[in-house]
DSSP file (Angstrom, degrees, kcal/mol; ACC not computed):
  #  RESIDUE AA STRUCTURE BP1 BP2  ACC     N-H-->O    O-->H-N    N-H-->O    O-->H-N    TCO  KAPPA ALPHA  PHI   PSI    X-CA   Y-CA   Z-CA
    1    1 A X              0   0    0      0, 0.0    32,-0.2     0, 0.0     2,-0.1   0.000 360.0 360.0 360.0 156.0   20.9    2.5    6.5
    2    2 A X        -     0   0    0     30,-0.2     2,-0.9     1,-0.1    30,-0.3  -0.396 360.0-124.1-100.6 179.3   19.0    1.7    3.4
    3    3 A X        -     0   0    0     28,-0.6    -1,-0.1     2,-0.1    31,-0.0  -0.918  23.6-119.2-147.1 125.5   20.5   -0.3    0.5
    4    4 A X  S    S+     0   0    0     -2,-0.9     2,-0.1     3,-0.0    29,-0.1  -0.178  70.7  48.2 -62.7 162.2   20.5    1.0   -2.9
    5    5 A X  S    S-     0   0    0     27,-0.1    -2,-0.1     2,-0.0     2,-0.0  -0.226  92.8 -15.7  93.3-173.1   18.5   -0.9   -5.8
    6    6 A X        -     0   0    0     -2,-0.1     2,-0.2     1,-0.1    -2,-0.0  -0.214  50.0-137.5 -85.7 155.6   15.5   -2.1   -6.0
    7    7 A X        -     0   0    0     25,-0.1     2,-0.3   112,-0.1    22,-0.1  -0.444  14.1-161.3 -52.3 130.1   13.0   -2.8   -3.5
    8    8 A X        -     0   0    0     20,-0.3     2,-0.5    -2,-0.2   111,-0.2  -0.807   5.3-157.4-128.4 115.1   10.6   -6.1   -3.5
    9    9 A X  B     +A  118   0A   0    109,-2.1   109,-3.7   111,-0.4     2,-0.3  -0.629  38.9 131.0 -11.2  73.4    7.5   -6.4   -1.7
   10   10 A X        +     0   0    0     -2,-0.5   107,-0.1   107,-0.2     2,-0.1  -0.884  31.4  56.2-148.3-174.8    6.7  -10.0   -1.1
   11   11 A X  S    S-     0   0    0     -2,-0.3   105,-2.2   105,-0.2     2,-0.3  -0.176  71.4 -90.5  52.8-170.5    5.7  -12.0    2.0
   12   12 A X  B     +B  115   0B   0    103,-0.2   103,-0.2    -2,-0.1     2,-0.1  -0.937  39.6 171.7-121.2  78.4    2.9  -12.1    4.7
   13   13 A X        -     0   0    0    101,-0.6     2,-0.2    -2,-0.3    -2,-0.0  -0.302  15.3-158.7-110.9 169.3    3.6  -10.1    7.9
   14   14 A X        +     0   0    0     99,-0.2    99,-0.3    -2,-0.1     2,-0.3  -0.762  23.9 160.5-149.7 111.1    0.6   -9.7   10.5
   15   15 A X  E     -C  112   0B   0     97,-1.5    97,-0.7    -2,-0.2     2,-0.2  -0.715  25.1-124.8-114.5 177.4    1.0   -6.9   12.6
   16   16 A X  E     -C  111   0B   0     -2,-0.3     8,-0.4    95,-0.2     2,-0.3  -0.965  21.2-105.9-144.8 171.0   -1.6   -4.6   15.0
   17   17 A X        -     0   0    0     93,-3.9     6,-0.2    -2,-0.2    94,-0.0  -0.432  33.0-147.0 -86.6 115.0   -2.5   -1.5   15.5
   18   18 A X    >   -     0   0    0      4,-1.2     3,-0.8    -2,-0.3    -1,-0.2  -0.097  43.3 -82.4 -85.4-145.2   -1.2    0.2   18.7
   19   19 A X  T 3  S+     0   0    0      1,-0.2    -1,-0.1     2,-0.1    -2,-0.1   0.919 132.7  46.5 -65.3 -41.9   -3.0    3.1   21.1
   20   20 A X  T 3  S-     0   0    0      1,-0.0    -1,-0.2    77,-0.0     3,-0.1   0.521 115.6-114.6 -66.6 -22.0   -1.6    5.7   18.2
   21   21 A X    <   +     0   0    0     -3,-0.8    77,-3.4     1,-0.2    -2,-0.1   0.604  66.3 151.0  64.9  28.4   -2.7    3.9   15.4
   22   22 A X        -     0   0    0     75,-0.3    -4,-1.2    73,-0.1     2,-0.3  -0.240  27.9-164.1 -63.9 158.9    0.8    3.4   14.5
   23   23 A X        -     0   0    0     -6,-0.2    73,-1.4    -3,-0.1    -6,-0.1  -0.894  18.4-117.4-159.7 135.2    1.4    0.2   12.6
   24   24 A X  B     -F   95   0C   0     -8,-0.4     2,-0.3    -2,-0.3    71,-0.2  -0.220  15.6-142.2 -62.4 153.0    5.1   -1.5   12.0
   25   25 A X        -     0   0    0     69,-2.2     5,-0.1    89,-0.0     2,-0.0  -0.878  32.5-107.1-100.1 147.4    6.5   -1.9    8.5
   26   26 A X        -     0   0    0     -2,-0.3     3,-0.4     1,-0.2     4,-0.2  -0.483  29.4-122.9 -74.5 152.4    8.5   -5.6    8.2
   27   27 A X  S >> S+     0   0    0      1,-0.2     3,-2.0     2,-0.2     4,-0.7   0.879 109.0  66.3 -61.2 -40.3   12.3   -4.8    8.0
   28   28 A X  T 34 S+     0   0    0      1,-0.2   -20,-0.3     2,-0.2    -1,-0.2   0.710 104.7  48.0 -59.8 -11.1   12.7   -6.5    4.8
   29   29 A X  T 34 S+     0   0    0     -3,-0.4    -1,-0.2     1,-0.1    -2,-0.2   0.668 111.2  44.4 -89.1 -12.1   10.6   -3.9    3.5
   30   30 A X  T X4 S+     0   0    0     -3,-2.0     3,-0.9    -4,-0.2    -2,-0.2   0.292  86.4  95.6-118.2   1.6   12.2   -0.9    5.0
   31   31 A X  T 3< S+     0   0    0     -4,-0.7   -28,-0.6     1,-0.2    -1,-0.1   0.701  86.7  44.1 -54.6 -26.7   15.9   -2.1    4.1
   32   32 A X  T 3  S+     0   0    0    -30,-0.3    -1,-0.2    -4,-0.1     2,-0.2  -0.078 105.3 105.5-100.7  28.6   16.3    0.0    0.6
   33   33 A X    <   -     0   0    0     -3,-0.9     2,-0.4   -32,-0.2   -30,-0.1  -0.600  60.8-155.7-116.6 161.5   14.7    3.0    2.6
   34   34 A X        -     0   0    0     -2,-0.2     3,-0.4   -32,-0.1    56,-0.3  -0.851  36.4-119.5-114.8 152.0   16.0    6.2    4.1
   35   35 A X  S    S+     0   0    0     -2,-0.4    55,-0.4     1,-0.2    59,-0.0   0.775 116.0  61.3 -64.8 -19.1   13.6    7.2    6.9
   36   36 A X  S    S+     0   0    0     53,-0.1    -1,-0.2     2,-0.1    -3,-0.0   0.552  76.8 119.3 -80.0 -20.7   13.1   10.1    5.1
   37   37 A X        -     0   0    0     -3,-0.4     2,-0.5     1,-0.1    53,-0.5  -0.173  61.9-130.7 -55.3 129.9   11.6    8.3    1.9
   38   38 A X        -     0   0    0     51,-0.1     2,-0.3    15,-0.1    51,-0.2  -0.820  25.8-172.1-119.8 132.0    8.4    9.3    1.3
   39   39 A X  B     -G   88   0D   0     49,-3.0    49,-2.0    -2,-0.5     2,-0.4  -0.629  17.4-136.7-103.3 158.0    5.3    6.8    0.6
   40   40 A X        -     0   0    0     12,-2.1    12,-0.4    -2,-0.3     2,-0.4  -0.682  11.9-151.2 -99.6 145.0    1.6    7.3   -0.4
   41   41 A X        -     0   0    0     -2,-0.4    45,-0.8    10,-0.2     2,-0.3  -0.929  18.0-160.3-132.8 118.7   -1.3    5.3    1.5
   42   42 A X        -     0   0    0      8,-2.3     2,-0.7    -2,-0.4     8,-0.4  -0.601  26.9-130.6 -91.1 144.4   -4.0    4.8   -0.8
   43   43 A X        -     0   0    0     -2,-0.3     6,-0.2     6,-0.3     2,-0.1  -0.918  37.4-149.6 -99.5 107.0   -7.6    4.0    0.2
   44   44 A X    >   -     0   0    0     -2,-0.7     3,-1.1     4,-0.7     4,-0.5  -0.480  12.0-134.3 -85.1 144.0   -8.0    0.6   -2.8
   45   45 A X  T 3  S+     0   0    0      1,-0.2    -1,-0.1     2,-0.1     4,-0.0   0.755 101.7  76.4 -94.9   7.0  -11.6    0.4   -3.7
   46   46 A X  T 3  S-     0   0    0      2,-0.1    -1,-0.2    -3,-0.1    -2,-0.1   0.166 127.1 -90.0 -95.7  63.3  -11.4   -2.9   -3.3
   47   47 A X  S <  S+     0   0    0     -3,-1.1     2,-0.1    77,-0.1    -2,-0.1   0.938  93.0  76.3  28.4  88.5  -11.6   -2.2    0.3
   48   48 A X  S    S-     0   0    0     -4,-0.5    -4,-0.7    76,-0.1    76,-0.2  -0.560  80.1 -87.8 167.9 134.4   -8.1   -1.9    1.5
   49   49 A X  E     -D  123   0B   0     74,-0.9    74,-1.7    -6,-0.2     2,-0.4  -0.464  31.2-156.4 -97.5 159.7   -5.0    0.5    1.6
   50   50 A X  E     -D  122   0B   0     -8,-0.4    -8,-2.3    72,-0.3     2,-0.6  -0.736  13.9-147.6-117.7 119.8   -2.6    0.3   -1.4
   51   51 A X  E     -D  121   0B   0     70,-1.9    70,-1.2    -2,-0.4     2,-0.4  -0.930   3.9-155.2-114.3 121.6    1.0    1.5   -0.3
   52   52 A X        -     0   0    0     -2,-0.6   -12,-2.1   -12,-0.4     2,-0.2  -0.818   6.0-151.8 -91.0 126.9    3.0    3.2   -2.8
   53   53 A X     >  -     0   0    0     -2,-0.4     4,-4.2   -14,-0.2     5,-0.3  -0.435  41.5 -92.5 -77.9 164.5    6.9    3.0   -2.2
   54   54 A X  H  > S+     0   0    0      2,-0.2     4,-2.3     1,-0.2     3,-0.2   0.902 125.5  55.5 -50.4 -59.9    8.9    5.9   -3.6
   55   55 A X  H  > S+     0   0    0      1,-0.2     4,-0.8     2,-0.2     3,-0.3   0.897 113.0  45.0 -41.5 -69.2    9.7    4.2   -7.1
   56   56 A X  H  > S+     0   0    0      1,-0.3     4,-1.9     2,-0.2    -2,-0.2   0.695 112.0  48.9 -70.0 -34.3    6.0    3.9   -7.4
   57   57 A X  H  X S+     0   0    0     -4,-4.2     4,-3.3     2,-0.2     5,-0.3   0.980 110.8  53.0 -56.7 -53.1    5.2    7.4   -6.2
   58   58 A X  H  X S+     0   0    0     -4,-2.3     4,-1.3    -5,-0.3    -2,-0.2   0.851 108.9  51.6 -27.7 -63.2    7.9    8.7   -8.8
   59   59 A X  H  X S+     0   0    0     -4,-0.8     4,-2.3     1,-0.2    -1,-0.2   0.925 110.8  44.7 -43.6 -64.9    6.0    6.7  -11.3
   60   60 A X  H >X S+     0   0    0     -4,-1.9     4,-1.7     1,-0.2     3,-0.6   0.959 107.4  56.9 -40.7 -68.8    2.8    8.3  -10.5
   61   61 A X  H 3X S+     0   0    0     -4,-3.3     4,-1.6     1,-0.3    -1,-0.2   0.800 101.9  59.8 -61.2 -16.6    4.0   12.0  -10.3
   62   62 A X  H 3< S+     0   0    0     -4,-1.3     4,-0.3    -5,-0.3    -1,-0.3   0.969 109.6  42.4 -77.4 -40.1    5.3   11.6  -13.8
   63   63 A X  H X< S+     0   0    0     -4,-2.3     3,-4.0    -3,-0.6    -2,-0.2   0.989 116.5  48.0 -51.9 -72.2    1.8   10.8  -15.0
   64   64 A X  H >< S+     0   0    0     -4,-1.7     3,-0.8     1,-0.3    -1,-0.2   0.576  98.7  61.6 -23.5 -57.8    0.6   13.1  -13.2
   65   65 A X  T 3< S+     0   0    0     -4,-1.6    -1,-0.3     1,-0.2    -2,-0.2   0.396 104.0  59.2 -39.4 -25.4    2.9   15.8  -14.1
   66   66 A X  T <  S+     0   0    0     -3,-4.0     2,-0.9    -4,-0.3    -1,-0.2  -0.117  72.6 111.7-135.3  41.4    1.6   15.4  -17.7
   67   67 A X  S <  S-     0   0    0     -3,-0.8     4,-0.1    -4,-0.1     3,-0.0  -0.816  72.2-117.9-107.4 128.0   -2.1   16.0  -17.5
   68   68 A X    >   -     0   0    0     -2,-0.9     3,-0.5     1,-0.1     7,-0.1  -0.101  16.7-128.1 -61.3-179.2   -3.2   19.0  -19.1
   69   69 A X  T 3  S+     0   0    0      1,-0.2    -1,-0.1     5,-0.1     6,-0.1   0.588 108.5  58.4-123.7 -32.0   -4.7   21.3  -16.6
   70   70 A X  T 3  S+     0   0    0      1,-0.1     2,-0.8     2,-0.1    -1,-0.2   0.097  71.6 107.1-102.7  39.0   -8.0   21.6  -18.9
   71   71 A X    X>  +     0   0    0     -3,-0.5     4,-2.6     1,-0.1     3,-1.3  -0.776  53.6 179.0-103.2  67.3   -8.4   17.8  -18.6
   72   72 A X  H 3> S+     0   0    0     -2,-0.8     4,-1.2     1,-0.4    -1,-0.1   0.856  77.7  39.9 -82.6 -31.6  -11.6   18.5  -16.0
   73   73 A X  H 3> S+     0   0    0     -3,-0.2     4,-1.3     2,-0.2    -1,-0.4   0.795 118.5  46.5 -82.0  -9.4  -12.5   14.7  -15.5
   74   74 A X  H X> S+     0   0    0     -3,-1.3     4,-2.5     2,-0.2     3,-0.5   0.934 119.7  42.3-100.2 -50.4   -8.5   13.6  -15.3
   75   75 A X  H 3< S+     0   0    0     -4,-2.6     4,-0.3     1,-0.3     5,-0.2   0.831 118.0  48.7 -84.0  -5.6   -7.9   16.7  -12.8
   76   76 A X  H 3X S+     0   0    0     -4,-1.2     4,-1.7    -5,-0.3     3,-0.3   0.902 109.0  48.9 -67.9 -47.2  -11.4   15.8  -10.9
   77   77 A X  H <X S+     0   0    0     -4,-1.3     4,-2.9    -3,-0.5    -2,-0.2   0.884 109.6  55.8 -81.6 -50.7  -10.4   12.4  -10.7
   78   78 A X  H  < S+     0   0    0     -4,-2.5     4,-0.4     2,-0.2    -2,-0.2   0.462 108.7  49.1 -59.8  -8.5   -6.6   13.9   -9.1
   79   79 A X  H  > S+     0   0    0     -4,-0.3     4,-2.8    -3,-0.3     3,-0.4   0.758 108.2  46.8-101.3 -59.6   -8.2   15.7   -6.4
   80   80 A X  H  X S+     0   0    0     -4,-1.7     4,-0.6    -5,-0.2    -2,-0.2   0.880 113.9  51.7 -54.7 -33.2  -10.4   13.2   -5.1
   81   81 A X  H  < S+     0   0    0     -4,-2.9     3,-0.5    -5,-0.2    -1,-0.2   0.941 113.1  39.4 -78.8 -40.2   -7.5   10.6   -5.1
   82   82 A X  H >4 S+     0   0    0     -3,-0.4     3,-1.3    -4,-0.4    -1,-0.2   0.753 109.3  67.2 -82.9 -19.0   -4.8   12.5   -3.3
   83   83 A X  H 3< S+     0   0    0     -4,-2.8    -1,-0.2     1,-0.2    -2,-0.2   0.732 109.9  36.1 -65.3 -10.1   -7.6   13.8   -0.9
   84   84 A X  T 3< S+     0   0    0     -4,-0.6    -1,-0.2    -3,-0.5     2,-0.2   0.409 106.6  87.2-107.4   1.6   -7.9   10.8    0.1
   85   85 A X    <   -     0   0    0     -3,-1.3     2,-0.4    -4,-0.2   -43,-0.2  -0.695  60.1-145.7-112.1 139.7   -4.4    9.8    0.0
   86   86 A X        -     0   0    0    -45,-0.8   -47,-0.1    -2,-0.2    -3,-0.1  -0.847   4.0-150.0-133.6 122.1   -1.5   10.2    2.7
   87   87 A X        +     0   0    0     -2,-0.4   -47,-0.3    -5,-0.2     2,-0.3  -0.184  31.0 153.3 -52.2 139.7    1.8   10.8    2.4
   88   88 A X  B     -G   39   0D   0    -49,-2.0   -49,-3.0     8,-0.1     2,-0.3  -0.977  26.2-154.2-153.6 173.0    4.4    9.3    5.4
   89   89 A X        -     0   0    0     -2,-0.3     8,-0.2   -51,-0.2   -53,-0.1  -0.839  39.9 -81.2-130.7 179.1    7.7    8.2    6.0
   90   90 A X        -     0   0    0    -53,-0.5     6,-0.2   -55,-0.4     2,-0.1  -0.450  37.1-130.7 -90.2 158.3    8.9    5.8    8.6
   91   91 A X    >   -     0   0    0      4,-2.5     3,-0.8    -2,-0.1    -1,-0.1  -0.227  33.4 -91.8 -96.4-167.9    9.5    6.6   11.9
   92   92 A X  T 3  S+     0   0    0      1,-0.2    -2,-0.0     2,-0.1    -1,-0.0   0.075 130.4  39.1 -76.7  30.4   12.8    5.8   14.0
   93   93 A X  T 3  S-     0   0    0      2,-0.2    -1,-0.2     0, 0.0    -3,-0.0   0.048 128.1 -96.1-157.6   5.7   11.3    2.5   15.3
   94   94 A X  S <  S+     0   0    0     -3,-0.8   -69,-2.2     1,-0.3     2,-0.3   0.733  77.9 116.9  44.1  57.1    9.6    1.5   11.7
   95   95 A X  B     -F   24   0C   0    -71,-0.2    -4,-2.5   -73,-0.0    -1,-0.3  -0.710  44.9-150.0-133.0-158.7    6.5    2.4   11.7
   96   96 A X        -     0   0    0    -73,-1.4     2,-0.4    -2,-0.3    -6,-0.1  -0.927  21.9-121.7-169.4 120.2    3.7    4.8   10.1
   97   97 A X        -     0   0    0     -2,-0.2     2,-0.4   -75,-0.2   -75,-0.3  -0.575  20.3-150.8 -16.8  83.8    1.0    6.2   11.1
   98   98 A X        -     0   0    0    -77,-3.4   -10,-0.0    -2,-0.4    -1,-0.0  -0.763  19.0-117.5-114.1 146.9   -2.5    5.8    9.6
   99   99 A X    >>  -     0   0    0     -2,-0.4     4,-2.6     1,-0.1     3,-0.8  -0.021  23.5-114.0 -61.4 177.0   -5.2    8.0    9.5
  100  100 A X  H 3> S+     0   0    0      1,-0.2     4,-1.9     2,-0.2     5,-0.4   0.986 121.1  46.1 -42.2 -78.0   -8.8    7.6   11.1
  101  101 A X  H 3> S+     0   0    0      1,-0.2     4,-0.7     2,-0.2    -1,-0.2   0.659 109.5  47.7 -62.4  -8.2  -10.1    7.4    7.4
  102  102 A X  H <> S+     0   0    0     -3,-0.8     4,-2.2     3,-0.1     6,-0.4   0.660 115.6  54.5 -89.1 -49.2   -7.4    4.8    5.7
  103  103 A X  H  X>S+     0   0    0     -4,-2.6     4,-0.8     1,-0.2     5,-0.7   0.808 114.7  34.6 -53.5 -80.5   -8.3    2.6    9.1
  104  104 A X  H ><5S+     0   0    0     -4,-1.9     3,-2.1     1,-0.2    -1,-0.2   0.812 114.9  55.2 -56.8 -32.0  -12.1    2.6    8.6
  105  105 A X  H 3<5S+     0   0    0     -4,-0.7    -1,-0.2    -5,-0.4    -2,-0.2   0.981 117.4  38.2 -64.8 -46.5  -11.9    2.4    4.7
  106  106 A X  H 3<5S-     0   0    0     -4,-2.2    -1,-0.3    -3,-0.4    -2,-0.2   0.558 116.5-123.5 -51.1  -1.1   -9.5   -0.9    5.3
  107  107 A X  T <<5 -     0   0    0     -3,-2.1     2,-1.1    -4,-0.8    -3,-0.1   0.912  43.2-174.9  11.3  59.2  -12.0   -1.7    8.3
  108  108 A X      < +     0   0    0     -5,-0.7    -1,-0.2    -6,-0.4     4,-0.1  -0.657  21.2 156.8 -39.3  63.6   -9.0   -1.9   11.2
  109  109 A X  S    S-     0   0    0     -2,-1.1    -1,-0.2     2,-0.2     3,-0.1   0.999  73.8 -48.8 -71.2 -82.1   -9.9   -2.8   14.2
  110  110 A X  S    S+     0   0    0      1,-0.1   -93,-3.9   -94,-0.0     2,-0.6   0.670 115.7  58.9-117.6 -70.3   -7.0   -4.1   16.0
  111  111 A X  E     +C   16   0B   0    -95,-0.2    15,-0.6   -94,-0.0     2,-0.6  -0.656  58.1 179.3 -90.9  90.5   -5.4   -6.6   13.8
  112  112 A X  E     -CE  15 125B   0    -97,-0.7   -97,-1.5    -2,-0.6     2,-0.6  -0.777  22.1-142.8-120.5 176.0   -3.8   -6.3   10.0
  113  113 A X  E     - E   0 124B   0     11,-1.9    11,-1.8    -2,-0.6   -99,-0.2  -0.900   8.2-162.3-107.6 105.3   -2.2   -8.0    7.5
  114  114 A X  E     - E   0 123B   0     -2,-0.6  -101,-0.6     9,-0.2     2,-0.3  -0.567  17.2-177.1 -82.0 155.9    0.7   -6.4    5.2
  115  115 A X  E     -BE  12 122B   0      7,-0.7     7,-2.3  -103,-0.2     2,-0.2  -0.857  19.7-132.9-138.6 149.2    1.3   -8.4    1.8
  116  116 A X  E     - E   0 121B   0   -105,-2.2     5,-0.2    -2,-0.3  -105,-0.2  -0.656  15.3-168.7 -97.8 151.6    3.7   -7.6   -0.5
  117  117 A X  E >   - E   0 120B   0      3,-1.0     2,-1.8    -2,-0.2     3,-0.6  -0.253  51.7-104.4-138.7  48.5    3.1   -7.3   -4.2
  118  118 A X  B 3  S+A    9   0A   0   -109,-3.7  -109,-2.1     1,-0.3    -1,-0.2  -0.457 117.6  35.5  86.0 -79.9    6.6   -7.1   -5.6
  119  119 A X  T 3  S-     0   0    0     -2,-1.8    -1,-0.3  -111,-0.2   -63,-0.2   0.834 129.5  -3.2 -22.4 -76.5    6.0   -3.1   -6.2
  120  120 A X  E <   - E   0 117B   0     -3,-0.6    -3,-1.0  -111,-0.1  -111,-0.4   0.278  64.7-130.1-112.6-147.6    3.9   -2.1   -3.4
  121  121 A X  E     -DE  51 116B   0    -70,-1.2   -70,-1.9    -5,-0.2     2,-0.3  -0.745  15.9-144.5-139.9 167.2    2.1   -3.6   -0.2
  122  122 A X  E     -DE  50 115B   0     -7,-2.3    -7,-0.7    -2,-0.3     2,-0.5  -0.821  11.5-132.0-156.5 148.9   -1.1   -3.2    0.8
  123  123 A X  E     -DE  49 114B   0    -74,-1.7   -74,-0.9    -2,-0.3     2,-0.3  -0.623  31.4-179.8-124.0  94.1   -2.4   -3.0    4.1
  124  124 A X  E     - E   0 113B   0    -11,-1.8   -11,-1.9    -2,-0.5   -76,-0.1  -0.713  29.8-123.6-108.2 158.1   -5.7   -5.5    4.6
  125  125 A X  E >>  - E   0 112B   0     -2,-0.3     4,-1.8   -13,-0.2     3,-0.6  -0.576  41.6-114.8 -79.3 165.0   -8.2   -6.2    8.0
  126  126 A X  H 3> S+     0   0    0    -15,-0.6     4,-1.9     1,-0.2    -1,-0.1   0.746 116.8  59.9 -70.0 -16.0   -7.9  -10.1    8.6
  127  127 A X  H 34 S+     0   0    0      2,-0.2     4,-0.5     1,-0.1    -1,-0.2   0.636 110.3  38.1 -95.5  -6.1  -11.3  -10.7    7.9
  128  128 A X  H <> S+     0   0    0     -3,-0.6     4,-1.7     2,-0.1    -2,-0.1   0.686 115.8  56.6-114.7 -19.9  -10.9   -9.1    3.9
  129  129 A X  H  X S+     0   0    0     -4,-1.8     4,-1.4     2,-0.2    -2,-0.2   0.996 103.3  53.3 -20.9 -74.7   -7.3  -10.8    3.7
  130  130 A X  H  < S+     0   0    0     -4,-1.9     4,-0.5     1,-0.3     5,-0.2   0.740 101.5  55.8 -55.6 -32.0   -9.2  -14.0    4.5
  131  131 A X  H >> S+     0   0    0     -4,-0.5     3,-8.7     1,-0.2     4,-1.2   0.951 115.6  47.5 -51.3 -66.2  -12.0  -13.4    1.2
  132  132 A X  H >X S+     0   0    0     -4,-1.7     3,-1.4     1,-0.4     4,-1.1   0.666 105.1  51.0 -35.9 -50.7   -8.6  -13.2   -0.9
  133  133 A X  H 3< S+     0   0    0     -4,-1.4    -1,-0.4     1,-0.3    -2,-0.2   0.602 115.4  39.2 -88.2  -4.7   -7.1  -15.7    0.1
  134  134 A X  H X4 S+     0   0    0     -3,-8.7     3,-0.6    -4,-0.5    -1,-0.3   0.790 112.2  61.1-108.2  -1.0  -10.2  -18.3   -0.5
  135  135 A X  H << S+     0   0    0     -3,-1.4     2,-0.5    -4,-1.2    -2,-0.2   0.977 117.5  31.8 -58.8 -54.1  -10.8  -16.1   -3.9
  136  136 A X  T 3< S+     0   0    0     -4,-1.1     2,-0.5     4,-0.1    -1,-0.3  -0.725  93.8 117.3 -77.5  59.5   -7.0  -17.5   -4.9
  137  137 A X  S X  S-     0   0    0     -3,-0.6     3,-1.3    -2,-0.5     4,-0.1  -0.970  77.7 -29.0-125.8 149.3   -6.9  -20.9   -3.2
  138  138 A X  T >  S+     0   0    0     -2,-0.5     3,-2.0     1,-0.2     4,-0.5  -0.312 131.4  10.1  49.8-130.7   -6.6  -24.2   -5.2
  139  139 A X  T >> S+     0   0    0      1,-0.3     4,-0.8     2,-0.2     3,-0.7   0.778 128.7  59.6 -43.5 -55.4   -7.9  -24.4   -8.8
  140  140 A X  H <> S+     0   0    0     -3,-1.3     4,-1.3     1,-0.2     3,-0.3   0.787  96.4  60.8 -38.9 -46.9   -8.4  -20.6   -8.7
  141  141 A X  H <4 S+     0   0    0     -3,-2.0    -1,-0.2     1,-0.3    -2,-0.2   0.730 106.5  43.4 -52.4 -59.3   -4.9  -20.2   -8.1
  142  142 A X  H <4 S+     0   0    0     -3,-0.7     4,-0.3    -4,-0.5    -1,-0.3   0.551 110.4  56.5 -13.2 -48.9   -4.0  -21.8  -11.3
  143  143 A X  H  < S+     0   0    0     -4,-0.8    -2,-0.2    -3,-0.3    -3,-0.2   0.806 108.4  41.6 -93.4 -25.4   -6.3  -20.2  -13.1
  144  144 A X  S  X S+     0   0    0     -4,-1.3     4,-0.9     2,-0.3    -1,-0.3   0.570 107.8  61.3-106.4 -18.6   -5.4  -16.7  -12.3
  145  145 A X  T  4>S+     0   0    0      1,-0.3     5,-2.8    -5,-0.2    -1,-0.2   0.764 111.5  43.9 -73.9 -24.6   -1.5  -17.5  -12.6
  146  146 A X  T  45S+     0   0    0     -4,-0.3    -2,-0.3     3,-0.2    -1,-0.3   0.461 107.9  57.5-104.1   1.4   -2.4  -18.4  -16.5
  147  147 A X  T  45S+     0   0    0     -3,-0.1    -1,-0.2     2,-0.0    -2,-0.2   0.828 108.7  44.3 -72.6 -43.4   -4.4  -15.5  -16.8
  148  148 A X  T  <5S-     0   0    0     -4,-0.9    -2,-0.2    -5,-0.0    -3,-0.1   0.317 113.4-111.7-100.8 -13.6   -1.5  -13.3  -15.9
  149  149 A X  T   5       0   0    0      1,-0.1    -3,-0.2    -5,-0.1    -4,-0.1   0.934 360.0 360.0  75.6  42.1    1.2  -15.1  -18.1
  150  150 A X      <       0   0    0     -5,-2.8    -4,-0.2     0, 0.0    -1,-0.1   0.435 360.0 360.0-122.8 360.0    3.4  -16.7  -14.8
C-alpha cells in the first residue's frame, strides 16, 4: 500500500535484467506508489534512462499543457521526446518493463544500476555508472557540490 507524501529517490541499487527485460524497482522507491501510478522512462542524452515519478510527470504535463499548438519547434521537440518515451507502472512483484530501444540507448546488457536523484532515478549500464562516478570522485566532488550551492 503506498504512503502518502512525498517520494525521495536516493541510494544505489544494482539490479539485472531478466529473460523479459523486466527490471526490479528498490522497495524504498515503490513505497509512496500505487501500482497503478504511472511513470515515464526517458532515453537521457547523456546516455542513460531518466525515470520520471508521477509528481515529476505531473510537472511535465503542466508545461506541456501550455504550449501553444503553433509553437512548431516546441511541438517538434514534444513529439520526438514522448516518441521516445514510455509510460509504465509497476507490476505485482515490482518491476517494469523496458523497451528494446531504452535498453540499447542505456547500453543494457545484463547488469544495471538504479540511482536516485531525490526527484527521479535513472537507470544506468555499469560501465557508464562507472564514468560518473570517476567524473564526481574526490576534488571533483567538492567542486561540483559548491557549484550547485550544497
Amino acid at each position: 500500500m503506498a504512503n502518502p507524501g512525498k517520494a525521495f529517490y536516493t541510494g544505489l541499487f544494482r539490479h539485472s535484467l531478466d529473460d523479459k527485460n523486466r527490471l526490479t524497482i528498490p522497495s524504498a522507491w515503490r513505497y509512496a506508489h500505487e501500482e497503478a501510478d504511472t511513470f515515464l522512462a526517458t532515453p537521457h542524452p547523456d546516455g542513460y534512462v531518466a525515470v520520471l515519478p508521477p509528481a515529476e510527470v505531473e510537472k511535465l504535463h503542466a508545461k506541456i499543457a501550455t504550449m501553444a499548438l503553433s509553437d512548431g519547434a516546441g511541438q517538434d521537440f514534444v513529439a520526438r521526446f514522448f516518441a521516445q518515451t514510455q509510460s509504465f507502472s509497476f507490476d505485482k512483484a515490482g518491476r517494469i518493463g523496458l523497451d528494446d530501444a531504452l535498453i540499447a540507448h542505456a547500453g543494457l546488457k545484463h547488469d544495471a544500476v538504479l540511482v536516485g536523484s531525490l526527484t527521479k532515478f535513472n537507470i544506468y549500464s555499469p560501465a557508464r555508472w562507472g564514468k560518473v562516478e570517476d567524473r564526481t570522485s574526490g576534488e571533483n566532488f567538492g567542486d561540483l557540490m559548491r557549484r550547485i550551492g550544497i
